[in-house]
MIVOPA-554240 format. One record per residue (C-alpha): x, y, z; residue in three letters; residue number from 0. Coordinates in nm, 2 decimals. Layout:
// residues N
+--------+--------+--------+---------+------+
:     px :     py :     pz : drenkol : lodo :
+--------+--------+--------+---------+------+
:      X :      Y :      Z :     ALA :  NUM :
...
+--------+--------+--------+---------+------+
***
This chain:
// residues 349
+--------+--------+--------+---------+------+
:     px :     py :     pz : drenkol : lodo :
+--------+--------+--------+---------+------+
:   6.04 :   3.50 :   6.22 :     UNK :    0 :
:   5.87 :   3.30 :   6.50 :     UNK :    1 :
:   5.56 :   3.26 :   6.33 :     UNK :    2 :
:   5.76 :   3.14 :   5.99 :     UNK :    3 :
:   5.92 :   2.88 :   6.16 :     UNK :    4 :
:   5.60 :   2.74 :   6.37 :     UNK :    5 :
:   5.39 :   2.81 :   5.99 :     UNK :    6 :
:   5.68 :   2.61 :   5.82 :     UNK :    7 :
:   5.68 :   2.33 :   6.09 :     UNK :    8 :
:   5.32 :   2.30 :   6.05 :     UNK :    9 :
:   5.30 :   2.27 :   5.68 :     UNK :   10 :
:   5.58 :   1.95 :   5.73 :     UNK :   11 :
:   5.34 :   1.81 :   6.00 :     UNK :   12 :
:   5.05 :   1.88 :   5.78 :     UNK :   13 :
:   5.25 :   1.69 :   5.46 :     UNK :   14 :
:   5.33 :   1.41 :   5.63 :     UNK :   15 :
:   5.00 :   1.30 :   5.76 :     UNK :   16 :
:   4.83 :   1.33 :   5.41 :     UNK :   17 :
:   5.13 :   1.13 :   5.25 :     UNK :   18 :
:   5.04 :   0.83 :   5.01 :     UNK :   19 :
:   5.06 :   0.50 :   5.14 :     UNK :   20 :
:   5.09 :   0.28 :   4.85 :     UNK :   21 :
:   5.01 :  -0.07 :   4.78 :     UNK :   22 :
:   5.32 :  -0.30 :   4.66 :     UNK :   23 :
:   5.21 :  -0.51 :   4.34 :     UNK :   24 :
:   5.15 :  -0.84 :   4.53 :     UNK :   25 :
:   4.95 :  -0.70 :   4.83 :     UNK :   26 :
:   4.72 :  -0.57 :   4.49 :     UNK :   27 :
:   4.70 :  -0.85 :   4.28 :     UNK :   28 :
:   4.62 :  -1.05 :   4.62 :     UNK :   29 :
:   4.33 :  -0.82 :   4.70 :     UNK :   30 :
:   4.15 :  -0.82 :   4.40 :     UNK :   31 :
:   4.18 :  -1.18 :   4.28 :     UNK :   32 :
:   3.98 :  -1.28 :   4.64 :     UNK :   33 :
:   3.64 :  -1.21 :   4.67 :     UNK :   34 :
:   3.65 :  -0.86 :   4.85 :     UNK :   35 :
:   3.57 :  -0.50 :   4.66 :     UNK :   36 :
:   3.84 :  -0.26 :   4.66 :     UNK :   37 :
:   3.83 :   0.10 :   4.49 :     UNK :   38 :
:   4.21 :   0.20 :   4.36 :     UNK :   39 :
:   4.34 :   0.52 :   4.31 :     UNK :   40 :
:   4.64 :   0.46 :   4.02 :     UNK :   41 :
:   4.86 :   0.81 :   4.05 :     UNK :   42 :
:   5.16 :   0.94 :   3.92 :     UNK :   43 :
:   5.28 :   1.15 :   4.24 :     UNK :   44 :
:   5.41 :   1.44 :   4.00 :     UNK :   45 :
:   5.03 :   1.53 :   3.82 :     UNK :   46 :
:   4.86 :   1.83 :   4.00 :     UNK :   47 :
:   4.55 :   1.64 :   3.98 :     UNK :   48 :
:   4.68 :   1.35 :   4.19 :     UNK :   49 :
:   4.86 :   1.60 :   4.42 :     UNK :   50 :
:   4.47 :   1.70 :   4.48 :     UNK :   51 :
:   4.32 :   1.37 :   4.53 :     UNK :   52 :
:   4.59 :   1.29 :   4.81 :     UNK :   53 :
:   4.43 :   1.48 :   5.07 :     UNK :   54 :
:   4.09 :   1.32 :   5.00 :     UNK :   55 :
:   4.20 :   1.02 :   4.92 :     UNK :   56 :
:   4.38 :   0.98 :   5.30 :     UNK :   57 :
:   4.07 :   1.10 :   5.44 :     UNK :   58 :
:   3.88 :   0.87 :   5.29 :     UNK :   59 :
:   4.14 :   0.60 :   5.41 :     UNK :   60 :
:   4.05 :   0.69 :   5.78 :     UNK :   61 :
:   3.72 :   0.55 :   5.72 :     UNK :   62 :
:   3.77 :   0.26 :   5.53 :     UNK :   63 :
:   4.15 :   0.14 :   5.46 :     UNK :   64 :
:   4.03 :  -0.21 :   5.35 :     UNK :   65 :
:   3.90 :  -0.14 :   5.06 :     UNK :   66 :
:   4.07 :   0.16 :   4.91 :     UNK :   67 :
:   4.40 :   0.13 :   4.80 :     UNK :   68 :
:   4.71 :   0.32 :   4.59 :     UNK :   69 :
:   4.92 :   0.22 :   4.33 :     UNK :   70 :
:   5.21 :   0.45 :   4.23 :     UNK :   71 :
:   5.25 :   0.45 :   3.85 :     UNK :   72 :
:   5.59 :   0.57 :   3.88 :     UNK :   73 :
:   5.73 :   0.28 :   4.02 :     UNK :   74 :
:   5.51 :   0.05 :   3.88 :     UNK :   75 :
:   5.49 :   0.14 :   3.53 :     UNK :   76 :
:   5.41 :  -0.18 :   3.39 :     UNK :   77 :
:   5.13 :  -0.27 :   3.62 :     UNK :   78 :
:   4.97 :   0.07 :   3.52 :     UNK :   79 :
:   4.99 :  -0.01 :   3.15 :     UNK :   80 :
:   4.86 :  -0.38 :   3.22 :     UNK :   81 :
:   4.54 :  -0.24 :   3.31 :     UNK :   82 :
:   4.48 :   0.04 :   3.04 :     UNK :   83 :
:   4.56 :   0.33 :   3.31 :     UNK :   84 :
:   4.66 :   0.66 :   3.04 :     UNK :   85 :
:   4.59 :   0.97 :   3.25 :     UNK :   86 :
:   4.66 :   1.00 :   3.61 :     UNK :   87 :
:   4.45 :   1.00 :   3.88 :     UNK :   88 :
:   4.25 :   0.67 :   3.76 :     UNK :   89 :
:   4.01 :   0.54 :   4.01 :     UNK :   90 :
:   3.92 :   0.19 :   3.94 :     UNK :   91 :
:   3.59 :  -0.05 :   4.13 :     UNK :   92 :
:   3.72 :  -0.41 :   4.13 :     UNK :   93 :
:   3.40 :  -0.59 :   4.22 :     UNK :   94 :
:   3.52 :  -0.89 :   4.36 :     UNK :   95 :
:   3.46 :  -1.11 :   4.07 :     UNK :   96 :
:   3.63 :  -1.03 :   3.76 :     UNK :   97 :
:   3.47 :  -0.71 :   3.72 :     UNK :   98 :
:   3.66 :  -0.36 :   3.72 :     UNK :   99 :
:   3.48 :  -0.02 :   3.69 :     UNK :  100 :
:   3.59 :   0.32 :   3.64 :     UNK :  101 :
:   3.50 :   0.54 :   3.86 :     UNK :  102 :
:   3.37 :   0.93 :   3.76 :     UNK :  103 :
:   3.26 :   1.05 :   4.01 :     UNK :  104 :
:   3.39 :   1.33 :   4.24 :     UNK :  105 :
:   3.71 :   1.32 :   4.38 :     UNK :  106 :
:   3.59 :   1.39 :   4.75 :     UNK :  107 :
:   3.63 :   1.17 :   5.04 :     UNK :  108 :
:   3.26 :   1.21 :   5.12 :     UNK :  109 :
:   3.14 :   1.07 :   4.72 :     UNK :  110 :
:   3.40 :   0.80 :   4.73 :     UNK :  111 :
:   3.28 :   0.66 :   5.06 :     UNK :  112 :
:   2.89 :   0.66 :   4.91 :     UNK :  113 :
:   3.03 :   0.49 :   4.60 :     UNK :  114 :
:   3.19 :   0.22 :   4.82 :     UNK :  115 :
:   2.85 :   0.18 :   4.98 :     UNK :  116 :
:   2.67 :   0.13 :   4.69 :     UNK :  117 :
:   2.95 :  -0.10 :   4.56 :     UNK :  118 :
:   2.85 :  -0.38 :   4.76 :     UNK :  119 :
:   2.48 :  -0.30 :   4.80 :     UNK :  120 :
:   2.31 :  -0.52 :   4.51 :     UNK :  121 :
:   2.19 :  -0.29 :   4.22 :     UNK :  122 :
:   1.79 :  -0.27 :   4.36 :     UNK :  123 :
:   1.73 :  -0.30 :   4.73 :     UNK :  124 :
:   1.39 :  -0.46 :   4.76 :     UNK :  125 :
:   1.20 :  -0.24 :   5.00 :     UNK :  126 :
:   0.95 :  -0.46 :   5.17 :     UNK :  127 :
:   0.87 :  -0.22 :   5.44 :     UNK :  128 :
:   0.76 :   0.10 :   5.46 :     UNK :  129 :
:   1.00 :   0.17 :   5.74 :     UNK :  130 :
:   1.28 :   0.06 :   5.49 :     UNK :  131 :
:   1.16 :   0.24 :   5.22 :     UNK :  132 :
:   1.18 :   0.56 :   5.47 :     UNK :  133 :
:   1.52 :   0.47 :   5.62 :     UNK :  134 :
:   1.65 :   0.37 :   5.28 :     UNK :  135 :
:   1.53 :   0.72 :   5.15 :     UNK :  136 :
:   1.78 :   0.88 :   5.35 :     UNK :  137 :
:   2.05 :   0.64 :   5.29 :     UNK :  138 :
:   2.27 :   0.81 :   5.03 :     UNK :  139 :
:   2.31 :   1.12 :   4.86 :     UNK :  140 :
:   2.08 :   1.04 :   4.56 :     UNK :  141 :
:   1.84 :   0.77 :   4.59 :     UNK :  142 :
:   1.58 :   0.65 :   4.39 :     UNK :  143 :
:   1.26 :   0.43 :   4.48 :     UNK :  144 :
:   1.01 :   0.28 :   4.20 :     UNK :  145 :
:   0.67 :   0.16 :   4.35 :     UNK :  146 :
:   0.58 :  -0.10 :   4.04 :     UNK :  147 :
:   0.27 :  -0.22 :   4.02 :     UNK :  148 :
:   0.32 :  -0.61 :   3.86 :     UNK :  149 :
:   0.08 :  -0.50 :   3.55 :     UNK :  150 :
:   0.38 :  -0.24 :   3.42 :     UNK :  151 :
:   0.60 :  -0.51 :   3.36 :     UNK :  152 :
:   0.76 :  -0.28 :   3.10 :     UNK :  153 :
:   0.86 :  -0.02 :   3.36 :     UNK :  154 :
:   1.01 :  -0.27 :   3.57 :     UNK :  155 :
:   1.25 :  -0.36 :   3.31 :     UNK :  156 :
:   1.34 :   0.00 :   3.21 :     UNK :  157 :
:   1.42 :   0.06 :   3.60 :     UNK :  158 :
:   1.60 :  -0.22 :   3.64 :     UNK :  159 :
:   1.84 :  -0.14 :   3.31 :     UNK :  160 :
:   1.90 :   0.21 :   3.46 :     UNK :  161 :
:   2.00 :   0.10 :   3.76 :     UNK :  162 :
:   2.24 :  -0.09 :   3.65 :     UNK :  163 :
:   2.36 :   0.20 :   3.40 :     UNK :  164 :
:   2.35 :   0.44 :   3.73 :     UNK :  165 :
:   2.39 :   0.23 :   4.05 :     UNK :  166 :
:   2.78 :   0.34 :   4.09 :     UNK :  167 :
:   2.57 :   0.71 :   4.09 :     UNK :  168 :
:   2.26 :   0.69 :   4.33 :     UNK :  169 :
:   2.16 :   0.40 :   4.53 :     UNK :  170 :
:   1.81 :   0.20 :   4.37 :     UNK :  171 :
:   1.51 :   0.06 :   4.55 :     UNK :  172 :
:   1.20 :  -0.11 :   4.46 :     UNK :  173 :
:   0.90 :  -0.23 :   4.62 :     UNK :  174 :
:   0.56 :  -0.35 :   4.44 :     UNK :  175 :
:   0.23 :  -0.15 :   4.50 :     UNK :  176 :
:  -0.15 :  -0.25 :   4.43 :     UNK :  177 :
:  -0.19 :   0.14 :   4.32 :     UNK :  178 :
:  -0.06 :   0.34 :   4.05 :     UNK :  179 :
:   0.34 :   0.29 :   3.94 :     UNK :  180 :
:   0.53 :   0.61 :   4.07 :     UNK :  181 :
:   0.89 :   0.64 :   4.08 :     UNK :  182 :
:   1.08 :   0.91 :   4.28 :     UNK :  183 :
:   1.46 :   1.05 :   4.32 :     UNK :  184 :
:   1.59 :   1.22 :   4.61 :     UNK :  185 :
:   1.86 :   1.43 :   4.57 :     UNK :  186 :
:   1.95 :   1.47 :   4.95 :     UNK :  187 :
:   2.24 :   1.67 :   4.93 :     UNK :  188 :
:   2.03 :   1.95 :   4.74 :     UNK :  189 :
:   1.71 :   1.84 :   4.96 :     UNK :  190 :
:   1.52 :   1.85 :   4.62 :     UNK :  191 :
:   1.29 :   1.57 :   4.49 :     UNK :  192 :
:   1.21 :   1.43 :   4.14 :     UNK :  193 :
:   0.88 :   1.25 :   4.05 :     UNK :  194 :
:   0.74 :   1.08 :   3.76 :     UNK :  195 :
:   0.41 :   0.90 :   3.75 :     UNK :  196 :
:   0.32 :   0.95 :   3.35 :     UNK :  197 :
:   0.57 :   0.71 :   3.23 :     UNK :  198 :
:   0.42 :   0.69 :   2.86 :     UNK :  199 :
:   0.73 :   0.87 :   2.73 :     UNK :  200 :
:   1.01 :   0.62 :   2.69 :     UNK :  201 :
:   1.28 :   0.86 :   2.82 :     UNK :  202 :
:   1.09 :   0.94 :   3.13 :     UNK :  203 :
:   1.26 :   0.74 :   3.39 :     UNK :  204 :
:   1.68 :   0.88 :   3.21 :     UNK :  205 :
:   1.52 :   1.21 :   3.24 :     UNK :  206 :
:   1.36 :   1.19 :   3.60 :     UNK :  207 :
:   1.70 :   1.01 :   3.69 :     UNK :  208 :
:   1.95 :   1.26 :   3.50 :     UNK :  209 :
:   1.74 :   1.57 :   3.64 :     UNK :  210 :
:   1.81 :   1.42 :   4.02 :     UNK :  211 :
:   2.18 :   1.39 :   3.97 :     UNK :  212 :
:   2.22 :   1.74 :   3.84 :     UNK :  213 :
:   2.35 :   1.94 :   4.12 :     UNK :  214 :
:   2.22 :   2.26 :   4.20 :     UNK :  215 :
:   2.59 :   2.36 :   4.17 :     UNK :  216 :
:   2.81 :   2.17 :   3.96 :     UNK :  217 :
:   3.19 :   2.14 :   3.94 :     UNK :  218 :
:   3.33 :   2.25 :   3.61 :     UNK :  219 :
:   3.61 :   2.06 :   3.45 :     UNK :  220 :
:   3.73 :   1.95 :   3.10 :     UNK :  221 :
:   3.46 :   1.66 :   3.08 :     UNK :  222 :
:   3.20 :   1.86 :   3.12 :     UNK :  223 :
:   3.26 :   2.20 :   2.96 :     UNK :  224 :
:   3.05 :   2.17 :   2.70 :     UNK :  225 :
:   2.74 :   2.08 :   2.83 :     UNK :  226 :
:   2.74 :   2.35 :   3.05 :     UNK :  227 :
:   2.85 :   2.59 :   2.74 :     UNK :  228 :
:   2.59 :   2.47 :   2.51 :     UNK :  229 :
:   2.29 :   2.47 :   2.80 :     UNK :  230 :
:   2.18 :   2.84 :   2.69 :     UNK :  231 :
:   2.21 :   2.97 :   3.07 :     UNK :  232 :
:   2.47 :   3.22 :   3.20 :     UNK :  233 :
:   2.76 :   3.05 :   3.41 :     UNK :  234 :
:   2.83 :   3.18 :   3.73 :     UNK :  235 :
:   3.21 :   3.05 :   3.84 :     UNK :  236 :
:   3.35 :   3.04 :   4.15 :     UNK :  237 :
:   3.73 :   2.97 :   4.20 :     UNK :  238 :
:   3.87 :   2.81 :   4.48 :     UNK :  239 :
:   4.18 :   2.54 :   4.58 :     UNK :  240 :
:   4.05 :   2.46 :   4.89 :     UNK :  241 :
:   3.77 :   2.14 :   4.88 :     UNK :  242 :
:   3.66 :   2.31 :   5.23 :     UNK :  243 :
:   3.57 :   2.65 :   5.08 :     UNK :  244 :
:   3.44 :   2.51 :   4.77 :     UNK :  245 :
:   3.18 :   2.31 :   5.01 :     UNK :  246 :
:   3.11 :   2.59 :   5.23 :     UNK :  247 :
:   3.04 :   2.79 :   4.91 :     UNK :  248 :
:   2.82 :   2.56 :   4.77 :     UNK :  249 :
:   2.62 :   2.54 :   5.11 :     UNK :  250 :
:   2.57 :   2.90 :   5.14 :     UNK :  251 :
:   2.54 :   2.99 :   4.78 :     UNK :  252 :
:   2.23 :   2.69 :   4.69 :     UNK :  253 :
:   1.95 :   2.92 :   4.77 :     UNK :  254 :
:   2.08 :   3.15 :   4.53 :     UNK :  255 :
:   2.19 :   2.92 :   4.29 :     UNK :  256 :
:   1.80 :   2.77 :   4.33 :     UNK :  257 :
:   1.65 :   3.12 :   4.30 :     UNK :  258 :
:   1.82 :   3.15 :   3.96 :     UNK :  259 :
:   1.81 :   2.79 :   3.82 :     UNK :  260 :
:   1.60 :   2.88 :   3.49 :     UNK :  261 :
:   1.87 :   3.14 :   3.37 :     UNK :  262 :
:   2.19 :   3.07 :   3.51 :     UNK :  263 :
:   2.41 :   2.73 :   3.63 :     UNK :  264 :
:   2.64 :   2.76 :   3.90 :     UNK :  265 :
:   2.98 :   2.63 :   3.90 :     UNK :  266 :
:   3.29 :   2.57 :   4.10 :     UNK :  267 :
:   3.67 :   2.57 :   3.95 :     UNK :  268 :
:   3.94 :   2.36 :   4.09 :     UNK :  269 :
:   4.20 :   2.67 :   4.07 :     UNK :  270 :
:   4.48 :   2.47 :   4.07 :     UNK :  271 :
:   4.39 :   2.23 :   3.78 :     UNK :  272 :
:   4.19 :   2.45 :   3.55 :     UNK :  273 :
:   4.38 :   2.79 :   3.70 :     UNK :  274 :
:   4.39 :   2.89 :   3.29 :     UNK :  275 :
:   4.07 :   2.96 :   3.26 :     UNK :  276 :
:   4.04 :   3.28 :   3.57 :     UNK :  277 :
:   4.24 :   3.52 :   3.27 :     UNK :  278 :
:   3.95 :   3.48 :   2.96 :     UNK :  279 :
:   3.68 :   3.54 :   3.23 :     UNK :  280 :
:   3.87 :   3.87 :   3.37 :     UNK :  281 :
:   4.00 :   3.71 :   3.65 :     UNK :  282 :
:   4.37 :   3.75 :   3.74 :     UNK :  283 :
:   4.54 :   3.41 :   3.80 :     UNK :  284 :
:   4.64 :   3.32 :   4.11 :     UNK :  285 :
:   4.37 :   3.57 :   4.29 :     UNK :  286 :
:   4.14 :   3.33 :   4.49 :     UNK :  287 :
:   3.88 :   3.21 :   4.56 :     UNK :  288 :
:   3.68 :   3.44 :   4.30 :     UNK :  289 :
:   3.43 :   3.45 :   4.11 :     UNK :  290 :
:   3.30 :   3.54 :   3.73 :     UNK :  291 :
:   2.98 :   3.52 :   3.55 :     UNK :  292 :
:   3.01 :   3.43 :   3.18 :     UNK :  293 :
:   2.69 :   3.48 :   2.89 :     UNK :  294 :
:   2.85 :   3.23 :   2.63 :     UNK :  295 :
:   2.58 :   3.36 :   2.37 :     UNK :  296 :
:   2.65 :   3.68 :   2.41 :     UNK :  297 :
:   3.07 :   3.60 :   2.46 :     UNK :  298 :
:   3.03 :   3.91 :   2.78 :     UNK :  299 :
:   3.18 :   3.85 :   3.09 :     UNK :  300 :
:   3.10 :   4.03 :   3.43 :     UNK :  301 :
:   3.41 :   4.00 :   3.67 :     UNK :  302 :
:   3.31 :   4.02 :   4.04 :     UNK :  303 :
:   3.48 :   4.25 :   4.24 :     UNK :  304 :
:   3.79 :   4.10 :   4.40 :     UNK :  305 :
:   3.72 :   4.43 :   4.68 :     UNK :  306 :
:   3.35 :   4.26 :   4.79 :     UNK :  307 :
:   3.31 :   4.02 :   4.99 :     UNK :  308 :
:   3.13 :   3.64 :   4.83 :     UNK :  309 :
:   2.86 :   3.61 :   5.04 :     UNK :  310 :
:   2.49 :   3.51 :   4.91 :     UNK :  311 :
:   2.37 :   3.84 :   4.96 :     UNK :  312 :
:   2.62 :   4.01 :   4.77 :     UNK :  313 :
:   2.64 :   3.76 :   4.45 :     UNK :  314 :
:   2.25 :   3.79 :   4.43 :     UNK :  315 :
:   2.26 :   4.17 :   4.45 :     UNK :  316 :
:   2.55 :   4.17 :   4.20 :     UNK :  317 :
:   2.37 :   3.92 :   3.94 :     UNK :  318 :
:   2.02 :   4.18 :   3.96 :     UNK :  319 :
:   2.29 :   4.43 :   3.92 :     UNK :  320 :
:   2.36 :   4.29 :   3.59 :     UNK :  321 :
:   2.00 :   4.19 :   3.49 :     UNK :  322 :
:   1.89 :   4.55 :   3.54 :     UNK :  323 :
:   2.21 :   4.71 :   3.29 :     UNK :  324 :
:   2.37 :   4.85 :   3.61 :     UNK :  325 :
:   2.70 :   4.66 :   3.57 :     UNK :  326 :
:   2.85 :   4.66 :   3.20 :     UNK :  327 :
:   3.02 :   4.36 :   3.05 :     UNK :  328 :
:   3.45 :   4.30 :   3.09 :     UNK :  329 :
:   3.61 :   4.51 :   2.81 :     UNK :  330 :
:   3.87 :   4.29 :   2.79 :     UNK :  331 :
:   4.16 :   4.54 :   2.95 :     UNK :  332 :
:   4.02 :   4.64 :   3.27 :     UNK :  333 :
:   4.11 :   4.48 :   3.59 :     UNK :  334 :
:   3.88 :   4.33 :   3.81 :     UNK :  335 :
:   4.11 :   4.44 :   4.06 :     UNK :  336 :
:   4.03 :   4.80 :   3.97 :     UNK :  337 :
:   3.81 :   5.00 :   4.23 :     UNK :  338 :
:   3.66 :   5.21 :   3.94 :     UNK :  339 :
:   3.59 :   4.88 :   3.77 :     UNK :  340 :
:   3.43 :   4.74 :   4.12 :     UNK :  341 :
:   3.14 :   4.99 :   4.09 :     UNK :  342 :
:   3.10 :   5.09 :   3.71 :     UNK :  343 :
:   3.19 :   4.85 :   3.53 :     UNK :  344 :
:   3.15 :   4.53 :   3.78 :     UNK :  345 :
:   3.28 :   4.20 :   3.66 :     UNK :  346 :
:   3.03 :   3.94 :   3.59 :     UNK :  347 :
:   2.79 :   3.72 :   3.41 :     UNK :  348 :
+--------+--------+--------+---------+------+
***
């Protein structure tokens, strides 16, 4: 009973530091008609999906409480409507002249504190340095540097429309060179990097830059469903509520994930908002964190045993498991939670 009460206390505590603090109507319309930038979360307090953003949200207002703000479209209805706000949480990039952005990225404190960053960089840093270029390398998660050389006028002007297509995404910088035009992307938070120096093919520099962005493991959510169900590769889920475990997942799972890049995409699931889709991949709901490997082709599922542990070890014996016939696909009956179906008939892919 002890440890109820302190538990109990604890989760009050715990609520009341990661409340909402709101911004009242005037204190809003006063920041964004001045010349500052100010990213604004617009919520309606009773969505699941905003009830997830508040804890990242306040941490990202421990950094920087300037320039992000709240609005409560519960009490402010009308203010909502005025600026075209239909689904809740809506994050919005008011530039500080005029100029409002959506932003849609990840909800994480960590991606909206880089997106603030590149907010008020301009869209290409010039790099007149190579000590910039190297510090500037480093600078953000993705980052992309074009070394133009003044003849490729053509590229100059492709790399300056994606960057302003991409700059609330990765951070651009430019620099000119007497050699050969090269352009690179860094994706830091893989430690992977992209290079294109045949830039003949018109799509070159969208592909070089799309190819960066992709994460070795993605998040999974209605937007982007699709492309991961129409990319030919075997999904690998991974079910969590907890933003900390999904990070310390990814971190231990990338070489993995890396290893089998060609065949199959990694994925995390936000089991609070998309909880309905554990059941169709053999999964019971409410069981997490867990995990699931889907063949979309081939409609089989492979449940991962909810008795084993998620390490990388164990996923990557468990997915050669499945390439070698040794674990048959979900029946559709069976429970994952079943100890015969643990061994014989493993859940996954």
């Amino acid at each position: 009973m002890k440890f109820n009460n302190i538990t109990l206390f604890t989760s009050l505590i715990s609520s009341v530091v990661i409340a909402w603090e709101h911004t009242n109507e005037d204190d809003f319309r006063r920041a964004i008609s001045g010349h500052n930038h100010a990213l604004v979360a617009f919520i309606e307090p009773s969505t699941a999906a905003s009830q997830a953003l508040e804890p990242e949200w306040t941490s990202a207002t421990e950094s920087e409480k300037k320039s992000l703000m709240s609005i409560n479209c519960a009490s402010a209805a009308s203010l909502c409507q005025e600026f075209d706000i239909i689904s809740y949480p809506a994050l919005r990039f008011f530039d500080g002249h005029g100029k409002m952005t959506p932003y849609r990225g990840p909800r994480r404190a960590s991606s909206i504190l880089s997106y603030l960053k590149r907010g008020v960089r301009p869209t290409i840093t010039a790099l007149n340095s190579g000590e910039k270029t190297t510090a500037f390398q480093s600078s953000d998660d993705y980052v992309a540097i074009a070394l133009i050389n003044p003849q490729d006028s053509h590229v100059k002007a492709a790399y300056d429309t994606l960057a302003s297509q991409y700059r609330d995404r990765l951070s651009f910088g430019s620099a000119e060179t007497d050699a050969a035009t090269t352009v690179k992307c860094y994706n830091n938070r893989d430690s992977q990097q992209f290079t294109v120096s045949d830039l003949a093919a018109i799509d070159s520099l969208s592909k070089l830059i799309k190819g960066c962005l992709a994460p070795v493991i993605g998040e999974f959510t209605r937007a982007n469903e699709m492309k991961y169900l129409q990319s030919g590769k075997s999904l690998v889920f991974y079910f969590t509520a907890s933003p900390a475990d999904r990070d310390a997942y990814v971190d231990a799972m990338r070489s993995v994930a890396k290893m089998y890049a060609e065949y199959l995409s990694f994925v995390t699931v936000d089991a609070e908002e998309y909880g309905d889709l554990a059941a169709p991949l053999g999964l019971a709901p409410g069981v997490i964190p867990a995990l699931s490997v889907q063949n979309p082709m081939f409609g089989q599922v492979f449940p991962y045993p909810t008795n084993r542990k998620i390490t990388a070890e164990a996923v990557g014996a468990f997915l050669m498991d499945i390439v070698q016939g040794r674990v048959q696909p979900w029946d559709g009956t069976m429970s994952a939670a079943d100890g015969a179906a643990g061994e014989q008939a493993h859940d996954e892919l």
